[in-house]
Every structure is written in C-alpha cells, then in structure tokens.
N, C-alpha and C positions, 0 to 999 in steps of 0.2 A: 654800354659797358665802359668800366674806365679802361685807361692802358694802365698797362702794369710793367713795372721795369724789379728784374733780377740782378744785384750786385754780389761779385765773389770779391773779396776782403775787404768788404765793408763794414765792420766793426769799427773804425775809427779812419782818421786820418781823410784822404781823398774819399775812400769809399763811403764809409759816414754822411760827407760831407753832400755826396753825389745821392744819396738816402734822401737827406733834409730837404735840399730844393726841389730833387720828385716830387716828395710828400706831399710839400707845399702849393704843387703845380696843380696836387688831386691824383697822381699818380699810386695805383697800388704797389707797395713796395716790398723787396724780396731781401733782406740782410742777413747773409751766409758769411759764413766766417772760421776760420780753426779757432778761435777764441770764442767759445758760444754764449758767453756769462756776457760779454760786451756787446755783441749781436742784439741779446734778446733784451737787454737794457734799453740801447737803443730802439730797440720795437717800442719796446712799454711807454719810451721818454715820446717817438711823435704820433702814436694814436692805432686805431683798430682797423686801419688802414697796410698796416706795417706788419709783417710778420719776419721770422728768422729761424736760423736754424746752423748746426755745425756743415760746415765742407771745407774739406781735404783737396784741393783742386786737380791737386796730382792724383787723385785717385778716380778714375772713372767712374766706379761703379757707385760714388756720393754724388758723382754727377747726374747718375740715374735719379738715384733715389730721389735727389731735392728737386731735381726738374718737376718732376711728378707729382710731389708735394707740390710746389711751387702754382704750377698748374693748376691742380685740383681745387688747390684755395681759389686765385686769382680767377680762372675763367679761364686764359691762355697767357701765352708766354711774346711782349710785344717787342722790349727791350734788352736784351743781353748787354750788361757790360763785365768785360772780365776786367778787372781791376787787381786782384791781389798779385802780388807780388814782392820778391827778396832783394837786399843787395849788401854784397859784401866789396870794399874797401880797402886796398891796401895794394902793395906789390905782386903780381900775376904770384911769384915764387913763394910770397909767404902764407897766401890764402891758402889752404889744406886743401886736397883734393876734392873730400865729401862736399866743402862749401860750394868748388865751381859746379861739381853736378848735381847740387840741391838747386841751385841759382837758376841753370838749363831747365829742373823736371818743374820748378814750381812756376817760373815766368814764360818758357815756350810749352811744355804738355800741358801745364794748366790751362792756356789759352787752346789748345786743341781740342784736349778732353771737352771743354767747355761747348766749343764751336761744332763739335760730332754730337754732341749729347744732346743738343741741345737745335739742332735741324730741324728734326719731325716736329719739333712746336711750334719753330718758327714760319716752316710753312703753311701751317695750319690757321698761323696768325692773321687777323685782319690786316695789322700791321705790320712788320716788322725791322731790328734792326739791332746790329751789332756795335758795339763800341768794343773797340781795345785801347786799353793806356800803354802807350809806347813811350818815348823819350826822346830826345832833341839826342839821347847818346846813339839812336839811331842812325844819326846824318852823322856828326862830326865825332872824329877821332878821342877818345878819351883814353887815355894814361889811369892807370891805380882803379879802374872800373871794366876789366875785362869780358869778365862771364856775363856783368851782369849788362854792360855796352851789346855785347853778342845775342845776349838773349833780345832787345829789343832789336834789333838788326833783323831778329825772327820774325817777332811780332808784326813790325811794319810787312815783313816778306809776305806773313801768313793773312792780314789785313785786306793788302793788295790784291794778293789772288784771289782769295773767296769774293771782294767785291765784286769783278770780272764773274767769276764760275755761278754765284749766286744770282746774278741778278736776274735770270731764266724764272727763278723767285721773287722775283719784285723783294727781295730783302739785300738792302744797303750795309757794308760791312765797313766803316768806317776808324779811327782812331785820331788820337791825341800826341803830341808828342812833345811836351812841355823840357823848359829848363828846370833846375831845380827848385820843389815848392817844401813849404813850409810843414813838415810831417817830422814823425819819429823816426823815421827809415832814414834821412839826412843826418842825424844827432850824430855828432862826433866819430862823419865819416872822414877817411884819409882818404881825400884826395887832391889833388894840385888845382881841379880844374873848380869843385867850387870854393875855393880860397880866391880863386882868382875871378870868377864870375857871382859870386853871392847867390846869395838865395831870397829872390823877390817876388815869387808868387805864391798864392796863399789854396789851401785847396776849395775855398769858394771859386779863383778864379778856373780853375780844370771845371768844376759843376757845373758852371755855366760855360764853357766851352761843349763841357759834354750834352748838358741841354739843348744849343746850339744847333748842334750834328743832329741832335733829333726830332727837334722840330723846327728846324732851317734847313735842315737834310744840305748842307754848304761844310766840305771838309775845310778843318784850317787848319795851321799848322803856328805853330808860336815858341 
C-alpha cells in the first residue's frame, strides 16, 4: 500500500507545494483547503493519485468529516501535516480584535482540532506521523507580529508535548520552523523584522524539509 499524506491549507502556497513533492515521491495525497475551487485544481493538475476537498480547520466537526473521507479513499491515514494558517501585521493596537482571535482559533485550534481528529487513524496507521509548520517567530522576539508570534509559541508547545505523550504510539509529532518564505501570506506585511531580515526561502525549500522529517524521521530547525 502506498503512504498517503493529508495537508490542511494546501491549496497554494507551502501547502501546494508540500502536495507536489509527495505526489511525486508516489505518495497518495489529501488537499484540503477553505478555498476548494484551488484544492480541487490542484488535484486535477498532479494526477488520480490526489484528491481534495473543503476544511474549515477551526471547525471540528470538517475535521471529522474529511478524515473519514480521507481514509476511506486512501486505505489509512500515514502523514498528518497541519499547514494552514493566518497572519496579521501591523502594531498589537491597531489589529482589531476579531483578527488576533481569528489568528489564535485558525493557527492553535486548527492544529488541535487536526491532531484529536485525527488519533484514531493515526494509530491505526502502519505508519505514522505529524508535521506542524511553526515559525522561527517561535524562538525569537518579534515586534508588529503578536497573535500570530503567539500562536506558533503554541504550535511548537503543542508539537513538543504530543511527541513525548505519543510516542506509546510509535507516532513521531514533529515540526518546521522556518524564517520567512516566499508565499502570499508575506505580501505587503508590516513589519520591522522582515525589512530587516528578507525573505530567502522559497516553499520548495519547507517541502523538502517537511519530506525530510518524514522519511529521515531527524527534526531540524532552520
């Protein structure tokens, strides 16, 4: 049977991108998305290998439902990556409220909803194994990047522990935690720090990090 890997906002960008090289490895591939017109493109575009489908990451109960899907098609569920995620830009004071707690429910509950929903298939797996995309804003201090600084502070938190709590499972909970790469989610963000550091990675280079982690099973950090 092959492995099969499930990406949540992979409709473009990183996620997409983290699609393509699976594909290509022979990987059956799972592209969920809130955007489901560019998901199911993407399917069509690398082959009958690929399928897709809409999620809401913040929503549980899509969690169910596509797992299941997901499953049913594929055989089992080997690779989890939670991928989607928001970010807003600018001074802690002038971002509106709703945007920091959109920032919290879509980049930490997303990755939880994901990581409870998504158990029971992982230990059912032959294989198994978690990726989360975190951020280099995890470790160091960032200015004009609050909610969404805090929100991977989570991720790495949530990361950490289930590696530890999981591994009674022989399933590895692993992540990424890049500077800034080359996506639509950087376009004419305000902030100090990447004016001041650039933006030099491209999201081929996360795909093959995230490939890496999963069949090098060796976390890195970059």
């Amino acid at each position: 049977m092959k492995h099969s890997i499930l990406i949540s906002g992979a409709a473009q960008g990183i996620g997409a991108e983290i699609a393509r090289v699976f594909y290509q490895r022979g990987y059956k591939v799972g592209i969920y998305d809130i955007n489901e017109s560019l998901a199911q493109n993407l399917a069509q575009e690398l082959g009958p290998n690929a399928c897709a489908g809409y999620l809401d990451v913040s929503d549980y109960s899509q969690w169910q439902h596509i797992l299941k899907e997901f499953t049913d098609w594929a055989g089992e569920l080997n690779i989890l990556v939670n991928n989607a995620g928001i970010l807003y830009s600018g001074a802690f004071e002038n971002i509106d409220i709703k945007s920091h707690q959109r920032t919290i429910n879509i980049n930490v509950n997303g990755v939880i909803n994901g990581c409870h929903a998504a158990l029971p298939y992982l230990k059912q797996a032959s294989f198994a194994r978690v990726i989360n995309l975190s951020s280099a804003s995890a470790i160091y201090r960032q200015a004009d990047l609050i909610s969404y600084s805090a929100s991977k502070f989570a991720v790495r938190g949530i990361t950490e522990g289930l590696d530890v709590e999981w591994k009674k499972y022989g399933i590895r909970v692993l992540d990424v935690m890049p500077l800034f790469v080359q996506t639509a989610m950087v376009n004419n963000m305000d902030a100090g720090s990447i004016q001041n550091m650039g933006v030099d990675l491209t999201p081929n280079d996360i795909a093959q990090q995230v490939l890496s982690l999963v069949e090098g099973f060796v976390a890195q950090t970059f």
